[in-house]
C-alpha positions as CSV (number, residue, x, y, z in Angstrom):
1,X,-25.1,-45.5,-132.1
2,X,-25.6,-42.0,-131.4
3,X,-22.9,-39.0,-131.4
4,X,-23.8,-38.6,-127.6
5,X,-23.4,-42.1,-127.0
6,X,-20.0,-42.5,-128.4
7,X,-18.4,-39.9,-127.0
8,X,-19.5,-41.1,-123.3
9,X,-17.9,-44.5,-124.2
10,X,-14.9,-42.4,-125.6
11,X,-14.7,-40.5,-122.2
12,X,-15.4,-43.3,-120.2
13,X,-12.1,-45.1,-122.1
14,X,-9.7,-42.2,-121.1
15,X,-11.1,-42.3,-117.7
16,X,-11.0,-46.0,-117.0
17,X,-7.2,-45.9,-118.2
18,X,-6.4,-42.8,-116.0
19,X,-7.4,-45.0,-112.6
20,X,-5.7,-48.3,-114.1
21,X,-2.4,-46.3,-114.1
22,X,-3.0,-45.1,-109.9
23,X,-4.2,-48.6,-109.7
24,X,-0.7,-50.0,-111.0
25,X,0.8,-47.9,-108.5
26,X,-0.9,-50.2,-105.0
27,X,-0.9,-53.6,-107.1
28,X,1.0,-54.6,-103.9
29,X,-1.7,-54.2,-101.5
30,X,-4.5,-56.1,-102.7
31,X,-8.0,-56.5,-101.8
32,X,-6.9,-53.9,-98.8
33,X,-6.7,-51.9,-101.9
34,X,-9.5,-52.8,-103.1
35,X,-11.6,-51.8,-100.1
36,X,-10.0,-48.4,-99.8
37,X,-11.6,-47.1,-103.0
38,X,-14.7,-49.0,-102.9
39,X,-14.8,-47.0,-99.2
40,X,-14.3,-43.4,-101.1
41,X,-16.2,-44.0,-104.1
42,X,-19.2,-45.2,-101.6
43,X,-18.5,-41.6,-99.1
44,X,-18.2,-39.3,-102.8
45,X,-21.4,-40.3,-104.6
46,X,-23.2,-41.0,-101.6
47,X,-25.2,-37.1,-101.9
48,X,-25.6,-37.7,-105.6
49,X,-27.3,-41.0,-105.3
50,X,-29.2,-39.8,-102.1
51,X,-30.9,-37.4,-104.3
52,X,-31.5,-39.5,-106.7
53,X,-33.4,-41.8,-104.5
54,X,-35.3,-38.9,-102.7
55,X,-36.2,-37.0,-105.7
56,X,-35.8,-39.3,-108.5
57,X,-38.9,-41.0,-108.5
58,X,-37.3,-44.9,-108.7
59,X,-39.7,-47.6,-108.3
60,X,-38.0,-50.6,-106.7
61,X,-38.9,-54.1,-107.5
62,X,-37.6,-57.4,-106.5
63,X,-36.2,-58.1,-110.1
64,X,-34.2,-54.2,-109.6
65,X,-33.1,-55.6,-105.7
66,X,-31.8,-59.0,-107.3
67,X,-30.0,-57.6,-110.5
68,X,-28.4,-55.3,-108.0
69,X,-27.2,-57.5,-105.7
70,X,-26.2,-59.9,-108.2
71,X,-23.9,-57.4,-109.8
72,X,-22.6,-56.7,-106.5
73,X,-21.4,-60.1,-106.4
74,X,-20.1,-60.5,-110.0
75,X,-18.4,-56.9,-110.1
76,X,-16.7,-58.6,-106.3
77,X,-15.5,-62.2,-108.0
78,X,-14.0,-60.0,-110.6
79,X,-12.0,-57.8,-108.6
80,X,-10.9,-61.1,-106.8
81,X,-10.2,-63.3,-109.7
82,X,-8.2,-60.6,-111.5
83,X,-6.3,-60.3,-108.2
84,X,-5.5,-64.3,-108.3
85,X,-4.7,-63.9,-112.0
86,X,-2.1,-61.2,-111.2
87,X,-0.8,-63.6,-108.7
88,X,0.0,-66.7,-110.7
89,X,1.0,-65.6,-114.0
90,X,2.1,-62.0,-115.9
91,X,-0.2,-58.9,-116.1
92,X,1.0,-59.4,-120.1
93,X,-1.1,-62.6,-120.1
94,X,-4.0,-61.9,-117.8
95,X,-4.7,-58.3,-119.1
96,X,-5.2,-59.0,-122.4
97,X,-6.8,-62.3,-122.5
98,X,-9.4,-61.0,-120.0
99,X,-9.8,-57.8,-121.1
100,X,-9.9,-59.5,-125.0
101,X,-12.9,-62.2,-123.9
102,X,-14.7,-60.2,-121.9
103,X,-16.4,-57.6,-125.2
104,X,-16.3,-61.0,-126.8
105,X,-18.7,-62.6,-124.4
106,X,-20.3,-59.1,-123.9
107,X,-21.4,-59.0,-127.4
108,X,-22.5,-63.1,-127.8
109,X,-24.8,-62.2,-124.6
110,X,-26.2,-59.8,-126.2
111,X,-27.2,-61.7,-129.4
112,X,-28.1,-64.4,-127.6
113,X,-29.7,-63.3,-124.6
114,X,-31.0,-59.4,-125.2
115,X,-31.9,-60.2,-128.5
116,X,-29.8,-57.9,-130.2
117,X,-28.8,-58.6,-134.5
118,X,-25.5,-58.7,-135.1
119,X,-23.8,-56.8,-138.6
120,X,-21.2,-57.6,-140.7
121,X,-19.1,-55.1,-140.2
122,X,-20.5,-55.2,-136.4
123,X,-19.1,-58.5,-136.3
124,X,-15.6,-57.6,-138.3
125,X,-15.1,-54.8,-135.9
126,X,-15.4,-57.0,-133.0
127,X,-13.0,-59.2,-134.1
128,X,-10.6,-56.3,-135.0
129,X,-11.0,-54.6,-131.5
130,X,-9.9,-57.6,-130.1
131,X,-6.9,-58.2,-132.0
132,X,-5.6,-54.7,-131.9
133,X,-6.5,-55.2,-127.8
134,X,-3.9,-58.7,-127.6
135,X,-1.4,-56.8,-130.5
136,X,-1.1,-53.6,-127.6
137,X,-0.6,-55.6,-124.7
138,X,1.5,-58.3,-126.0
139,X,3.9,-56.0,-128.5
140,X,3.3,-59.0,-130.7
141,X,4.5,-61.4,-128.9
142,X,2.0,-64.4,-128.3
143,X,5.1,-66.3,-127.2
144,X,3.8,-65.2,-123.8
145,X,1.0,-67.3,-123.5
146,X,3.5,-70.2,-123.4
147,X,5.8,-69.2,-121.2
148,X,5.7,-70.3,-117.1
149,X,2.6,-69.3,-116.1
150,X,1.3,-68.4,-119.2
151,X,-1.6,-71.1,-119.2
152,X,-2.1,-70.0,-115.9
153,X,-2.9,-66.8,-117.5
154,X,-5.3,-68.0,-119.9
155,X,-7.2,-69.6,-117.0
156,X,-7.8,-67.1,-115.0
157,X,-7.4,-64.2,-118.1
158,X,-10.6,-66.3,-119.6
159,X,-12.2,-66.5,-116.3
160,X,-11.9,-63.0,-115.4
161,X,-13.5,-62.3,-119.3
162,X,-16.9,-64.1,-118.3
163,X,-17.2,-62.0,-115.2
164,X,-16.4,-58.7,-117.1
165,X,-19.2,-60.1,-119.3
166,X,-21.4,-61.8,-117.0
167,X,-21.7,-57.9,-115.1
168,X,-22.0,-55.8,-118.5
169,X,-24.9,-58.0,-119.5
170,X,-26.3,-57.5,-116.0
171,X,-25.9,-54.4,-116.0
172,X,-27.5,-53.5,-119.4
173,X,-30.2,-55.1,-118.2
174,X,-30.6,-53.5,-114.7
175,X,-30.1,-49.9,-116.7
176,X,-32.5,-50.4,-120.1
177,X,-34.9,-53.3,-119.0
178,X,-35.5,-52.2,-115.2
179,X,-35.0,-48.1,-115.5
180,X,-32.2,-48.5,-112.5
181,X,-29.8,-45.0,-112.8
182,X,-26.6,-45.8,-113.5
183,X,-25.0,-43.8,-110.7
184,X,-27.5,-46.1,-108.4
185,X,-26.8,-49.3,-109.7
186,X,-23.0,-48.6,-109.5
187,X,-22.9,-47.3,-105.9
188,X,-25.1,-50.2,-104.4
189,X,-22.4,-52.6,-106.0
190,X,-19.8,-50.6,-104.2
191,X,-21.4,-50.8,-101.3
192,X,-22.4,-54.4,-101.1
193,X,-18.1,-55.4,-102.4
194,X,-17.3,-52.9,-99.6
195,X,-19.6,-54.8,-96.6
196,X,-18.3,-58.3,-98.0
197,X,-14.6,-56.9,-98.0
198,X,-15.2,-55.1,-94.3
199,X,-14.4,-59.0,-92.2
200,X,-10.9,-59.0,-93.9
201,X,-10.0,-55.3,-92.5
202,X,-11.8,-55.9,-89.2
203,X,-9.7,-59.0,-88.8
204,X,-6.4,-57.0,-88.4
205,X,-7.0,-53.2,-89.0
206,X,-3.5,-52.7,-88.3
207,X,-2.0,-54.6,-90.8
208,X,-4.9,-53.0,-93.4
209,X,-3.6,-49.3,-92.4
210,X,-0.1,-50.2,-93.1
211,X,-0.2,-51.9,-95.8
212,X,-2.5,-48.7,-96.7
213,X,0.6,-46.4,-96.0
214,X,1.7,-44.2,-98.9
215,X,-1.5,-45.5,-101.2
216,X,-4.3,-43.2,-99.9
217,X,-4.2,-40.9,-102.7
218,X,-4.2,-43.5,-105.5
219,X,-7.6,-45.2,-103.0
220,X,-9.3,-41.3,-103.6
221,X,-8.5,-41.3,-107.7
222,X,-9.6,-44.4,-108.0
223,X,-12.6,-44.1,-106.0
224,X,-13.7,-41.0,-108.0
225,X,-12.6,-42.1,-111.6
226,X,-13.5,-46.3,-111.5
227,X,-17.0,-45.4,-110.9
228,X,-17.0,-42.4,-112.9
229,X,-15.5,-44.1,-115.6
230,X,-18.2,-47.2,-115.4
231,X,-21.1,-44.5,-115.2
232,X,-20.8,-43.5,-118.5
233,X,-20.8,-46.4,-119.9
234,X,-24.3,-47.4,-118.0
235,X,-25.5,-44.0,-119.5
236,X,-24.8,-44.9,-122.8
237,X,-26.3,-48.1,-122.6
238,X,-29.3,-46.4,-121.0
239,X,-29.2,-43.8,-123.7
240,X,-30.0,-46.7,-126.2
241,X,-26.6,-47.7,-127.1
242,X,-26.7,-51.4,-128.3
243,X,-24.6,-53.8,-125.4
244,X,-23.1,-55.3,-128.4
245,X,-21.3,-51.8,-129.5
246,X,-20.7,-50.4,-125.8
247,X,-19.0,-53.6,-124.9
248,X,-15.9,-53.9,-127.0
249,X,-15.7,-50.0,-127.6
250,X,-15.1,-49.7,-124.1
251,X,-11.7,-51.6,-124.3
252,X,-10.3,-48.2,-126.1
253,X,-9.0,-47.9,-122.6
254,X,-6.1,-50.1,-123.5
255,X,-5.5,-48.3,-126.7
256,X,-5.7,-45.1,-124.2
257,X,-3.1,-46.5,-121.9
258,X,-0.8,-47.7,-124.0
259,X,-0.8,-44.6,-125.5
260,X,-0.4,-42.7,-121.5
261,X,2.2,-45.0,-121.2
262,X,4.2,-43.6,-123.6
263,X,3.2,-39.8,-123.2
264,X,3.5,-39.9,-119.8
265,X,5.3,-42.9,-118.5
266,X,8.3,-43.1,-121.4
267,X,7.6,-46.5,-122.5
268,X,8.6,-48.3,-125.0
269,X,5.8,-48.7,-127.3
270,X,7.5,-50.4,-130.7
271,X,6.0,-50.7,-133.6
272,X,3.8,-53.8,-132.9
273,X,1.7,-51.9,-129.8
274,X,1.7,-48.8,-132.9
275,X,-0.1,-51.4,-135.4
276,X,-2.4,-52.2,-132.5
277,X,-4.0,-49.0,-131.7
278,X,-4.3,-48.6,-135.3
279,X,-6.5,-51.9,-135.6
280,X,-8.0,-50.9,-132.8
281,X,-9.4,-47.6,-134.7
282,X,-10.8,-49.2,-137.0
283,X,-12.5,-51.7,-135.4
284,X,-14.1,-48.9,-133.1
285,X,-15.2,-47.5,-136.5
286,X,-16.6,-49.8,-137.7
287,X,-18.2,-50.7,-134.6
288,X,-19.7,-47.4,-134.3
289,X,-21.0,-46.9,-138.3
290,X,-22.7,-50.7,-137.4
């Protein structure tokens, strides 16, 4: 992996934390939420992409139409299943797990299905970028998983893993095999979550609005930075970055916010989230010397 490459998947992890946080902050309101950002993020990249699709010479085929739309769908099911997650069992459980089996999956797809060779230390780092992700989110913990609504949270944690998966291989693919911008790809599936997500505000805009109240600034940052964040990531992979590197380096963003949590939120951290990001480091190196 490239210099260039690794610091995009670097930025992109500082970025993707920054929204989680204004995310955190409208957990209440759901997919209302949900369709508020994808609504900014479609009006704020709309002249980018416009250019893009003036001047940028894409050719579209019916393979670059279907990856699209398929994304679309997946990136959709995974904002939704996440949601259900948070509903019936602890962000503690659901968080990790999914965030944990999603570069997991990531990477296997891209043995398996783009061909890619795994390493040894590719494959040692993997496994350490995953434990450092469960050591940060749990404090150590693992208890949790067996608590009330901690199988719950495997469930749907696991579930919500093979769609974070399911879309990066997607992606990849839409970005390296079909030439699709990144900026492109990621704006269509906004657009497509935000006409499938339009019946459920049209049905009662008035509840929508105020359930809305007091979250319209967290909608904008996250309507900038979630794409922004995801962007990168596609650029990287389009730059030549291997899926199977990109996908668990990306998941510095929980080292990141744990981290923010404690810079800027006065958390408790404890030693246990400490050893965490430090596993985390050096899984990402040797992920990225792979």
């Amino acid at each position: 992996m490239t210099l260039a490459s690794l610091l995009l998947v670097v930025l992109a992890s500082f970025i993707h934390a920054s929204w989680n946080l204004l995310a955190k902050t409208a957990a209440s309101v759901g997919p209302v939420f949900v369709f508020a950002y994808n609504l900014i993020a479609c009006a704020a990249y709309a002249p980018w992409v416009l250019y893009l699709l003036i001047h940028g010479g894409i050719v579209w085929t019916w393979a670059g139409i279907g990856f699209v739309l398929l994304s679309g769908l997946i990136h959709l099911a995974y904002s939704l299943c996440l949601q259900r997650g948070y509903q019936v069992a602890d962000l503690s459980v659901v968080y990790p797990v999914a965030r944990g089996t999603g570069p997991m999956l990531s990477t296997l797809g891209a043995f398996l299905i783009l061909g890619e060779r795994p390493s040894g230390a590719g494959l040692i780092g993997l496994a350490l970028v995953v434990a450092g992700i469960l050591l940060i989110a749990t404090r150590g913990r693992l208890a949790a998983f067996t608590r009330p609504g901690g199988q719950a949270g495997v469930r749907w944690g696991t579930a919500t893993g093979g769609l974070i998966a399911s879309y990066t291989v997607v992606d990849a693919v839409a970005v390296t095999a079909l030439g699709i911008a990144p900026v492109v790809l990621d704006w269509f599936s906004n657009l497509l979550r935000f006409i499938l997500l339009l019946p459920l505000v049209i049905a009662d805009p008035r509840r929508a609005l105020s359930a809305m109240r007091g979250h319209w600034g967290a909608a904008v940052g996250v309507g900038l930075l979630s794409p922004l964040s995801y962007i990168l990531v596609l650029a990287a992979l389009s730059g030549g970055a291997p899926l199977s590197l990109v996908a668990p380096m990306r998941e510095m963003s929980m080292m990141v916010g744990a981290l923010m949590g404690m810079l800027i939120l006065r958390e408790a951290v404890g030693r246990w989230r400490l050893v965490g990001c430090g596993v985390l480091i050096a899984g990402v190196i040797l992920l990225s010397s792979s």
